[in-house]
PQR file of N, CA, C, O and H, with PARSE charges and radii, in Angstrom:
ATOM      1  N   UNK A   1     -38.872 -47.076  12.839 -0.4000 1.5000
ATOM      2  CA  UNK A   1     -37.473 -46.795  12.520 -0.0000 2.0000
ATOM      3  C   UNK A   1     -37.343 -45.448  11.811  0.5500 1.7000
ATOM      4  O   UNK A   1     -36.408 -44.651  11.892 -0.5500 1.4000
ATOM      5  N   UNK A   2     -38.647 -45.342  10.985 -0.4000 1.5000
ATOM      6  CA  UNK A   2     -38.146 -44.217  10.341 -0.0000 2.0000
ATOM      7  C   UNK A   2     -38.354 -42.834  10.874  0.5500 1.7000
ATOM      8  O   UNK A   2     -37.839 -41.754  10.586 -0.5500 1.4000
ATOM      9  H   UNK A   2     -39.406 -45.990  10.919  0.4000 1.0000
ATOM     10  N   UNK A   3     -39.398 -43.248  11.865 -0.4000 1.5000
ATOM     11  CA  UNK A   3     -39.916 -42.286  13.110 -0.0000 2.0000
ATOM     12  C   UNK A   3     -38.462 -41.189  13.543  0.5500 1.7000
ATOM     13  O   UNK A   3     -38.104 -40.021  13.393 -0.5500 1.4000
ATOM     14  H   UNK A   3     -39.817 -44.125  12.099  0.4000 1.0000
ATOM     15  N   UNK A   4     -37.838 -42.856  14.338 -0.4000 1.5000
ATOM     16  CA  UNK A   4     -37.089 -42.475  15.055 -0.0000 2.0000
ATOM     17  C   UNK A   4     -36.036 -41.640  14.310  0.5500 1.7000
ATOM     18  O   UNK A   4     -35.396 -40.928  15.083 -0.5500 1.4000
ATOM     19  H   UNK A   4     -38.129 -43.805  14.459  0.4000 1.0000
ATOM     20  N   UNK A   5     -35.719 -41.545  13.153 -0.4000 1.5000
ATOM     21  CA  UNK A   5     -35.139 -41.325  12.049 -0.0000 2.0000
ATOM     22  C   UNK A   5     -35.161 -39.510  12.103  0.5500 1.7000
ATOM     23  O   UNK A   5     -34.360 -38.642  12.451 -0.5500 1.4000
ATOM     24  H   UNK A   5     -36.239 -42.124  12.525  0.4000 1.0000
ATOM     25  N   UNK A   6     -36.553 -39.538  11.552 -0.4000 1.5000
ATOM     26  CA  UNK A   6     -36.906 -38.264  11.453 -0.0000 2.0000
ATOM     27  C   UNK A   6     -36.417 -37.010  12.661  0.5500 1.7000
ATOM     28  O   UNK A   6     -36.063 -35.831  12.656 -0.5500 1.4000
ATOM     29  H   UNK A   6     -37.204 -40.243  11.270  0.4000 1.0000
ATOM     30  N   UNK A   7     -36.652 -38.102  13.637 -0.4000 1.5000
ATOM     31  CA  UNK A   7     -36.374 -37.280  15.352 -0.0000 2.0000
ATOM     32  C   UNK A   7     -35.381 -37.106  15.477  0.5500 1.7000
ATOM     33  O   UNK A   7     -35.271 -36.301  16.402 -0.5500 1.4000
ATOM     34  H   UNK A   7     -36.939 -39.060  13.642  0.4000 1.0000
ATOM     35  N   UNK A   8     -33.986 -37.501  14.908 -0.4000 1.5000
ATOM     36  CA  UNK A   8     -32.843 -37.813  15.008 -0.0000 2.0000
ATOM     37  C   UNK A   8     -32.684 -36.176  14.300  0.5500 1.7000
ATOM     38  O   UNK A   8     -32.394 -35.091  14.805 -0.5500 1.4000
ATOM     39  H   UNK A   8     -34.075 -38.155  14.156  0.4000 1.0000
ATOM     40  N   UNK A   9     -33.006 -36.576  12.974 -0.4000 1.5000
ATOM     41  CA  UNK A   9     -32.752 -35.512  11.736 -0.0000 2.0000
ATOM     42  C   UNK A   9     -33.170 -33.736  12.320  0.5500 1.7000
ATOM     43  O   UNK A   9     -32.601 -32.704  11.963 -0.5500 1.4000
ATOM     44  H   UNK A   9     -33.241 -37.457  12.563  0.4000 1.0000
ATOM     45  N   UNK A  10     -33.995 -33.835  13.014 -0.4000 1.5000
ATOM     46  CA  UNK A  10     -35.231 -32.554  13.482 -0.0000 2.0000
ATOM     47  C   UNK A  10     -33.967 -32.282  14.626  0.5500 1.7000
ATOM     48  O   UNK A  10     -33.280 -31.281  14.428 -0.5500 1.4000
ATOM     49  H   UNK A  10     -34.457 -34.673  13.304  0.4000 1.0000
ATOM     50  N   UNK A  11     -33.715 -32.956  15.553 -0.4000 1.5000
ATOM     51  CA  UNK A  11     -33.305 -32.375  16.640 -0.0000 2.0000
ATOM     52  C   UNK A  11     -31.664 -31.786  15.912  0.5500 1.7000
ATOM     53  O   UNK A  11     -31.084 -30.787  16.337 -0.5500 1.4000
ATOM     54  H   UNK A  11     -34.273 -33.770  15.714  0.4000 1.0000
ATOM     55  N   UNK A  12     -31.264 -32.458  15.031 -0.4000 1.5000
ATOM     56  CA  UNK A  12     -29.619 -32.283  14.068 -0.0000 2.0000
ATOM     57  C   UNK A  12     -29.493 -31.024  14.038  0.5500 1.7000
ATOM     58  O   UNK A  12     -28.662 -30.326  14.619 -0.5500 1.4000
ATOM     59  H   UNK A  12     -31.735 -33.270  14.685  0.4000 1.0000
ATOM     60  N   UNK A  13     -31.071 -30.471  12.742 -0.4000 1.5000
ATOM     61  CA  UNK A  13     -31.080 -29.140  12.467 -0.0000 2.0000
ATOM     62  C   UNK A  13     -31.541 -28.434  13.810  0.5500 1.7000
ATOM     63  O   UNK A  13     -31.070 -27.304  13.944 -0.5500 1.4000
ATOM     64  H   UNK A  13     -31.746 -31.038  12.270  0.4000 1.0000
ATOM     65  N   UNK A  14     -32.208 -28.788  14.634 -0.4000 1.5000
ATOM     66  CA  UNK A  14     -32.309 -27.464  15.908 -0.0000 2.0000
ATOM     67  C   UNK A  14     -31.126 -27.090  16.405  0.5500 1.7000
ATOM     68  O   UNK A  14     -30.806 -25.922  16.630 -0.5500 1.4000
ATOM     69  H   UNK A  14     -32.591 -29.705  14.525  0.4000 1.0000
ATOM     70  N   UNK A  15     -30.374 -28.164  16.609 -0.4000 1.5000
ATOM     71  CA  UNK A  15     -29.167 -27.675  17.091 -0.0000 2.0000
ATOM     72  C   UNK A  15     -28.198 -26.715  15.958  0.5500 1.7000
ATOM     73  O   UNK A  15     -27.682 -25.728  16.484 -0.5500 1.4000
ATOM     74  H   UNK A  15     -30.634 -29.112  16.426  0.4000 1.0000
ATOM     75  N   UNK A  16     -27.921 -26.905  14.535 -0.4000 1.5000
ATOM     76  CA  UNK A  16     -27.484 -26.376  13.528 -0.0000 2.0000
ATOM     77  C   UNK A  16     -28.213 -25.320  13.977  0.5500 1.7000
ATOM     78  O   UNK A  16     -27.691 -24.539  14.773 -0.5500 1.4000
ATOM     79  H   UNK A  16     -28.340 -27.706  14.109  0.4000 1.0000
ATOM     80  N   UNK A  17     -29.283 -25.167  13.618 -0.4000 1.5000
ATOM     81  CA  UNK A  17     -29.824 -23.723  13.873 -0.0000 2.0000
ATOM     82  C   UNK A  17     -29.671 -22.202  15.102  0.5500 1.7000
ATOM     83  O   UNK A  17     -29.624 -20.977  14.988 -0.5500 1.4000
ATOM     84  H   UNK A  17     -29.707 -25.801  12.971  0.4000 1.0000
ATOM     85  N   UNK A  18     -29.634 -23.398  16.432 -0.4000 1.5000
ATOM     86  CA  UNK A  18     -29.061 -22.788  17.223 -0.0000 2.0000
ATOM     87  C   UNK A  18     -27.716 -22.454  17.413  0.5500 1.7000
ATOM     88  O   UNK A  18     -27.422 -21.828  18.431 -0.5500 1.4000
ATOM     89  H   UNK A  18     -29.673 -24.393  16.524  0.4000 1.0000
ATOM     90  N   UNK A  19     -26.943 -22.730  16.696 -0.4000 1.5000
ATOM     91  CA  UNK A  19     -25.557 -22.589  16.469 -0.0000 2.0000
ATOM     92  C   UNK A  19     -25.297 -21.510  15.813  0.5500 1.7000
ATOM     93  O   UNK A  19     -24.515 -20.655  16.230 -0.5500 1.4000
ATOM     94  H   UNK A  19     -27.182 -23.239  15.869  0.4000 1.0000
ATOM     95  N   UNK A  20     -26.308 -21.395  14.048 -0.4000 1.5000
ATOM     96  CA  UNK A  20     -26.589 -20.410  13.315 -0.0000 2.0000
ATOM     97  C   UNK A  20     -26.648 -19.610  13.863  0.5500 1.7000
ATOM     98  O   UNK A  20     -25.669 -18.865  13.898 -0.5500 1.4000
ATOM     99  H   UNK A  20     -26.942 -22.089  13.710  0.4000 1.0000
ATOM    100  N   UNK A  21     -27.935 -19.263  14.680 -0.4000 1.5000
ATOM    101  CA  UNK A  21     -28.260 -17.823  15.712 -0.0000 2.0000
ATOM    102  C   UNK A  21     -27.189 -17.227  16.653  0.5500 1.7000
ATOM    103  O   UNK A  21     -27.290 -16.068  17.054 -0.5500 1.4000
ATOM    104  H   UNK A  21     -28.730 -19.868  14.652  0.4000 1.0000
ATOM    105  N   UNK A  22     -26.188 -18.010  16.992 -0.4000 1.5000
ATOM    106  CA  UNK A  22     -25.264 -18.362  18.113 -0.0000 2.0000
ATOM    107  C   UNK A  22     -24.623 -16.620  18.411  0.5500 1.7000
ATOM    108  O   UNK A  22     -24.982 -15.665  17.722 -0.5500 1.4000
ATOM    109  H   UNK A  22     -26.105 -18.952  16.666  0.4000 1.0000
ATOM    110  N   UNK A  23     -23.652 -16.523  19.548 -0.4000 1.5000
ATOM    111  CA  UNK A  23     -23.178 -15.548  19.098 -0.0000 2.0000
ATOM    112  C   UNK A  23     -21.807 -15.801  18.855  0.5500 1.7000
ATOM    113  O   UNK A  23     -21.017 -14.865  18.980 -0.5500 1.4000
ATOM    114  H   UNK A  23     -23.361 -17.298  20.108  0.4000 1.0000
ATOM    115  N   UNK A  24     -21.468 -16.742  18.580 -0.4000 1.5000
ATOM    116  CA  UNK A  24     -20.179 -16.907  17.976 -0.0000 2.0000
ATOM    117  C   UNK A  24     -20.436 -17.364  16.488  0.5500 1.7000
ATOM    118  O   UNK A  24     -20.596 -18.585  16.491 -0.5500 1.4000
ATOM    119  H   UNK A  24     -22.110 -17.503  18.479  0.4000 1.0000
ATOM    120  N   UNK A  25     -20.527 -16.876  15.314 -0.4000 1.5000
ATOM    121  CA  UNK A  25     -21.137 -17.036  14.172 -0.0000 2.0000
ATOM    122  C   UNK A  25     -19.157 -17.202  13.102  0.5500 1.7000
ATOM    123  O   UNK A  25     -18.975 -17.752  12.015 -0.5500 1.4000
ATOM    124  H   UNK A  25     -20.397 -15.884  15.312  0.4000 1.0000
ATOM    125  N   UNK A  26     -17.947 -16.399  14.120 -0.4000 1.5000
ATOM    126  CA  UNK A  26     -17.308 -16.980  13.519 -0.0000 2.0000
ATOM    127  C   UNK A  26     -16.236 -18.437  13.457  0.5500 1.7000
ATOM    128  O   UNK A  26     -15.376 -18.954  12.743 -0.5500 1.4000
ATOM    129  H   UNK A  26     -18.095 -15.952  15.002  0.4000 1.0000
ATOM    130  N   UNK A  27     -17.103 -18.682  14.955 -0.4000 1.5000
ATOM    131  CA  UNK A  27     -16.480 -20.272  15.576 -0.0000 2.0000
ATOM    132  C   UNK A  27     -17.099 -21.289  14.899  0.5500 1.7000
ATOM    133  O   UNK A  27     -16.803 -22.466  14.693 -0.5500 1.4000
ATOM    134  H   UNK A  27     -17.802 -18.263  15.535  0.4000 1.0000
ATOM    135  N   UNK A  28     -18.274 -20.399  14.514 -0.4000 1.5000
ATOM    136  CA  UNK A  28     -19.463 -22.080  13.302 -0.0000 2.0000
ATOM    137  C   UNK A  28     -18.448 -21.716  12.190  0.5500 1.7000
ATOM    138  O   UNK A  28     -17.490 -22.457  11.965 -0.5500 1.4000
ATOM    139  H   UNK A  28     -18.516 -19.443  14.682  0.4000 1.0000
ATOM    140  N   UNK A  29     -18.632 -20.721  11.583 -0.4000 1.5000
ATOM    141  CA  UNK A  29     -18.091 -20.671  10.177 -0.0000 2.0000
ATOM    142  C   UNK A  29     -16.520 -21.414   9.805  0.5500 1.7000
ATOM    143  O   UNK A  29     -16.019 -21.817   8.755 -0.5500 1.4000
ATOM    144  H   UNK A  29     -19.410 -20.119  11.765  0.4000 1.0000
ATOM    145  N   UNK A  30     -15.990 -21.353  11.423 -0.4000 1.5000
ATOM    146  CA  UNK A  30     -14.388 -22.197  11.313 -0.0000 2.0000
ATOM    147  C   UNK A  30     -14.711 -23.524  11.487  0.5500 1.7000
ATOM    148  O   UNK A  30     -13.916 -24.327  11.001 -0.5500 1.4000
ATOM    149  H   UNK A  30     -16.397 -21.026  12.276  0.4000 1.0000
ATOM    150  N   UNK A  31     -15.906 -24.057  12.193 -0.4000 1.5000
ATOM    151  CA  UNK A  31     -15.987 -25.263  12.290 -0.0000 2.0000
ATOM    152  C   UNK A  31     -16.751 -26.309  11.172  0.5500 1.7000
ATOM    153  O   UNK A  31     -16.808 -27.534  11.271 -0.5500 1.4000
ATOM    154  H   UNK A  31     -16.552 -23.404  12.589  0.4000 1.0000
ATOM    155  N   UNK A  32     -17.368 -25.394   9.987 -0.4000 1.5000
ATOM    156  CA  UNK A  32     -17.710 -25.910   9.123 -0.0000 2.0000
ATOM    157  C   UNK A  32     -16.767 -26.053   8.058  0.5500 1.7000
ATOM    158  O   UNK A  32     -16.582 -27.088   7.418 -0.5500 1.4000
ATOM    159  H   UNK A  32     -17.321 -24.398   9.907  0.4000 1.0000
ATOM    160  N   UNK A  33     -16.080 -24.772   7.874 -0.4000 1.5000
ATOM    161  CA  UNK A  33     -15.165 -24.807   6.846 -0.0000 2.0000
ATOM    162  C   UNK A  33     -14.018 -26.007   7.309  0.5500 1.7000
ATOM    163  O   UNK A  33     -13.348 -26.510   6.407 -0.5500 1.4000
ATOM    164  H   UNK A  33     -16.230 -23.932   8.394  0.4000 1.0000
ATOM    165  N   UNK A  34     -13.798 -26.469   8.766 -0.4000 1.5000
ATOM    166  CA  UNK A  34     -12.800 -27.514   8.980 -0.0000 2.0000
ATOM    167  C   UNK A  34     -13.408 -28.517   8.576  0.5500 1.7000
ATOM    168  O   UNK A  34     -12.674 -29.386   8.105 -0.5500 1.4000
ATOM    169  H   UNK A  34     -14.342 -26.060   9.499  0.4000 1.0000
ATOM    170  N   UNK A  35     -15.126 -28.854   8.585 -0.4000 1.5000
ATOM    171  CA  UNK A  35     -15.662 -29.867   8.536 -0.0000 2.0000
ATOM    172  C   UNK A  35     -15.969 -30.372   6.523  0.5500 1.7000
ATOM    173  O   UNK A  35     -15.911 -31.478   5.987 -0.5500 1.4000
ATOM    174  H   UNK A  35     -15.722 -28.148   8.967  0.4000 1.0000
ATOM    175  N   UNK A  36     -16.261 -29.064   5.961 -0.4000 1.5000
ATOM    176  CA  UNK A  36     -15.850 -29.125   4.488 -0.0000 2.0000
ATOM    177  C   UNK A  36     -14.206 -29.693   4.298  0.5500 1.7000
ATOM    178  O   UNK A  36     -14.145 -30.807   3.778 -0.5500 1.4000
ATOM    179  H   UNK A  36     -16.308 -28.165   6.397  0.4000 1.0000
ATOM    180  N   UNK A  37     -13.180 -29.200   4.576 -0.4000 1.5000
ATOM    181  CA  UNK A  37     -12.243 -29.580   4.404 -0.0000 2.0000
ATOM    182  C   UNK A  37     -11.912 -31.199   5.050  0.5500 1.7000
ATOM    183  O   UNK A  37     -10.828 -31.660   4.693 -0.5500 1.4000
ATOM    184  H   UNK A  37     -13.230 -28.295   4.997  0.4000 1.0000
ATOM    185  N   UNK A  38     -12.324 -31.625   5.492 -0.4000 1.5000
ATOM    186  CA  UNK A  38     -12.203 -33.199   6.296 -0.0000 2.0000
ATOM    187  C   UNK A  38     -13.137 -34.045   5.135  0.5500 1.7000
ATOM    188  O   UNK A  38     -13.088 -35.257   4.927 -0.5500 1.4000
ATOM    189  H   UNK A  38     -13.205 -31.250   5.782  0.4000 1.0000
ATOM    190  N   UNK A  39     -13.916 -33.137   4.512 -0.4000 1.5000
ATOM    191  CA  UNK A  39     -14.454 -34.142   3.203 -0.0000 2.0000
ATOM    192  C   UNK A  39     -14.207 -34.083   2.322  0.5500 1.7000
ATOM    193  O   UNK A  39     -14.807 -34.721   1.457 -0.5500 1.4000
ATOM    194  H   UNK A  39     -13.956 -32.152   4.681  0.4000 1.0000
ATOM    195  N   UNK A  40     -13.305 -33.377   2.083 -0.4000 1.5000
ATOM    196  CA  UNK A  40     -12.761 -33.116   0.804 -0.0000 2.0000
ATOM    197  C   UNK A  40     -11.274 -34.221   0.823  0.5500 1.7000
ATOM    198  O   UNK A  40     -11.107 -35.032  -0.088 -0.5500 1.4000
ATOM    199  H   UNK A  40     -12.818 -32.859   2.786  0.4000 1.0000
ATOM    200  N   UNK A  41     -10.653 -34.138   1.553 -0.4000 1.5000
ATOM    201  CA  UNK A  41      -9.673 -34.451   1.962 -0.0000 2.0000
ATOM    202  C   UNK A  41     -10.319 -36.281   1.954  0.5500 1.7000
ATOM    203  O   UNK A  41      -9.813 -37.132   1.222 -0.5500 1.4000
ATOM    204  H   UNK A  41     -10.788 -33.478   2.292  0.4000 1.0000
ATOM    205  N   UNK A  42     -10.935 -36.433   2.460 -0.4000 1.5000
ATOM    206  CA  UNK A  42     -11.460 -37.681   2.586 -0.0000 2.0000
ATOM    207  C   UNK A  42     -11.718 -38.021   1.311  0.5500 1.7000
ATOM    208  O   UNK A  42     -11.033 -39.004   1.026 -0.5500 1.4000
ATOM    209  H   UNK A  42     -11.346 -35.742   3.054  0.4000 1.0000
ATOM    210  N   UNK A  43     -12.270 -37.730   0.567 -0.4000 1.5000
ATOM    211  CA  UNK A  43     -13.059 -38.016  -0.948 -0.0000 2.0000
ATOM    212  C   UNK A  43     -11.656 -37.995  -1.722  0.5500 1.7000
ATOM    213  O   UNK A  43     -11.357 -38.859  -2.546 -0.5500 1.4000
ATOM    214  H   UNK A  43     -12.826 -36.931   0.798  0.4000 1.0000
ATOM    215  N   UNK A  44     -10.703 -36.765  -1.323 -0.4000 1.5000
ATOM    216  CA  UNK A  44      -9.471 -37.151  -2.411 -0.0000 2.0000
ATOM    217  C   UNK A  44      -8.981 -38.436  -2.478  0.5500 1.7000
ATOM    218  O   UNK A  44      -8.741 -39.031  -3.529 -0.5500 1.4000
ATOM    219  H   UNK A  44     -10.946 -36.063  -0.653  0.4000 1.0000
ATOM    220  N   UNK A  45      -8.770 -39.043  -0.920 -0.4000 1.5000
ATOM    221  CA  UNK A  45      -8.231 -40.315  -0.009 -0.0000 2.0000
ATOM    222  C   UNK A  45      -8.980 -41.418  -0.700  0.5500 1.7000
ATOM    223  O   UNK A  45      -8.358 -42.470  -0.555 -0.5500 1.4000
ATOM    224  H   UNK A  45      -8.964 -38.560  -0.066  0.4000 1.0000
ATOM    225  N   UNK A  46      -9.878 -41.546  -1.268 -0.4000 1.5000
ATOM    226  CA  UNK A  46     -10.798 -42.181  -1.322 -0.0000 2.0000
ATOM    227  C   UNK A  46     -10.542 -42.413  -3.244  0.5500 1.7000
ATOM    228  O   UNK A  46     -10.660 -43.427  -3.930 -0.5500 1.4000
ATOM    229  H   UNK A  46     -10.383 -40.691  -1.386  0.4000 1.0000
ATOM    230  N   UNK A  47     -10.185 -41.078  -3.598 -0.4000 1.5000
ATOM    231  CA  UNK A  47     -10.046 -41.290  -5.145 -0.0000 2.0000
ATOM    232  C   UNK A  47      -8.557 -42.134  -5.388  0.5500 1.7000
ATOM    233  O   UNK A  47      -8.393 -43.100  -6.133 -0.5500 1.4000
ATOM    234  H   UNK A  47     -10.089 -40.254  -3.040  0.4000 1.0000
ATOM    235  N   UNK A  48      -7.475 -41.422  -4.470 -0.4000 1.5000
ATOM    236  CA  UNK A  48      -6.201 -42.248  -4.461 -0.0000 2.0000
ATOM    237  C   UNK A  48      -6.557 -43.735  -4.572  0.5500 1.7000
ATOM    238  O   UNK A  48      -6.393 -44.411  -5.587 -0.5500 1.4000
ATOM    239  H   UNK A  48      -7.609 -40.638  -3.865  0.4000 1.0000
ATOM    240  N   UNK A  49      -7.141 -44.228  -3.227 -0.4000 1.5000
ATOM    241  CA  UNK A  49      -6.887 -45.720  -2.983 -0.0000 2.0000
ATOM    242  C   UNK A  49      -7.766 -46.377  -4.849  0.5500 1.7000
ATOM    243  O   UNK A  49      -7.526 -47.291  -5.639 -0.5500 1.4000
ATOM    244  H   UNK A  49      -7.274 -43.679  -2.402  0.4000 1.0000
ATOM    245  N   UNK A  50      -8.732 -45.304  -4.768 -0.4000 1.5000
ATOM    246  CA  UNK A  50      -9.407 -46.209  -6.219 -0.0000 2.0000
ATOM    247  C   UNK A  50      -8.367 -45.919  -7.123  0.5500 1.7000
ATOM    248  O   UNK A  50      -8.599 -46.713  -8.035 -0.5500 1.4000
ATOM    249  H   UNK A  50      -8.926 -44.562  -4.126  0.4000 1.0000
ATOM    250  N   UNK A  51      -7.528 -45.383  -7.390 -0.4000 1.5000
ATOM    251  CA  UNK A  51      -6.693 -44.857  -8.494 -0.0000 2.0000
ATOM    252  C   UNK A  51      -5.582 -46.168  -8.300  0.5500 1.7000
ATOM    253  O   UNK A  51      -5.276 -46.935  -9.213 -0.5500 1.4000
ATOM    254  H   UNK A  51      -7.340 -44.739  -6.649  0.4000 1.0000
ATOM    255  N   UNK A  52      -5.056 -46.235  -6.886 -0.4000 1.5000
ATOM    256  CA  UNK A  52      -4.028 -47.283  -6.829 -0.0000 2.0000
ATOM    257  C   UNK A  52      -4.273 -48.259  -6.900  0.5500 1.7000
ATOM    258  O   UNK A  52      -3.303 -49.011  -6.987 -0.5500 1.4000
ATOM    259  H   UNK A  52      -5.305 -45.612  -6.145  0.4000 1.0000
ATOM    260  N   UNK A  53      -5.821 -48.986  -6.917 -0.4000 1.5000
ATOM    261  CA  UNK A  53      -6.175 -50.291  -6.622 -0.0000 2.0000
ATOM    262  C   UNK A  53      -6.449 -50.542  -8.214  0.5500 1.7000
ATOM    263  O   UNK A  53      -6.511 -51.708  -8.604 -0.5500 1.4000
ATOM    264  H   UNK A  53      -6.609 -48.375  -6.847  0.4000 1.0000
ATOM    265  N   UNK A  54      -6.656 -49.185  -9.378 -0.4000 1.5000
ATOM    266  CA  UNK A  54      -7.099 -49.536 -10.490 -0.0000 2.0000
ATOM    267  C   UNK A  54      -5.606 -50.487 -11.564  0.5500 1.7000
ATOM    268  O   UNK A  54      -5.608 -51.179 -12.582 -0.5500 1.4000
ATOM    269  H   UNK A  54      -6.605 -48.238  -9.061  0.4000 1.0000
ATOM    270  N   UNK A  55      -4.306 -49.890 -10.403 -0.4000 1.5000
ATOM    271  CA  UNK A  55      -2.791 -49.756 -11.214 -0.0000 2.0000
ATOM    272  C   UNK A  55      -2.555 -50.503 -10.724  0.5500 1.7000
ATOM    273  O   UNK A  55      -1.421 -50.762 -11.128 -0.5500 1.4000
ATOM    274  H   UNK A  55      -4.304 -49.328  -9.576  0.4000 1.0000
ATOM    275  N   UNK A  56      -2.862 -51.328  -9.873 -0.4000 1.5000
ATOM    276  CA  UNK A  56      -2.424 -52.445  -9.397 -0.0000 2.0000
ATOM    277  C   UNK A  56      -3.238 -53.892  -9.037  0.5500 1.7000
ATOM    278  O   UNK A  56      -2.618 -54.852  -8.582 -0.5500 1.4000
ATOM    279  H   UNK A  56      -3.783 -51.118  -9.545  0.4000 1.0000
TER
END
């Protein structure tokens, strides 16, 4: 399992990497910064519901 794990993880970053090298370096940089923002946004979502579930 954890094999398979590792293989999972290895092939993640080859592809990250090849993306890195890419020649569109500012289509990664928009697609990370959308992908930072979707967790942020999520984690706020996430502080709300604990905030409302604490008030109620």
């Amino acid at each position: 399992m954890t094999e398979l794990l590792n293989q999972i993880i290895d092939i993640a970053k080859s592809i990250a990497h090849v993306f890195d090298a890419s020649i569109w370096p500012p289509l990664v940089t928009i697609v990370k910064s959308i992908g930072h923002l979707f967790v942020k946004i999520l984690e706020l979502s996430i502080m709300v519901v604990q905030w409302l579930l604490d008030k109620f």
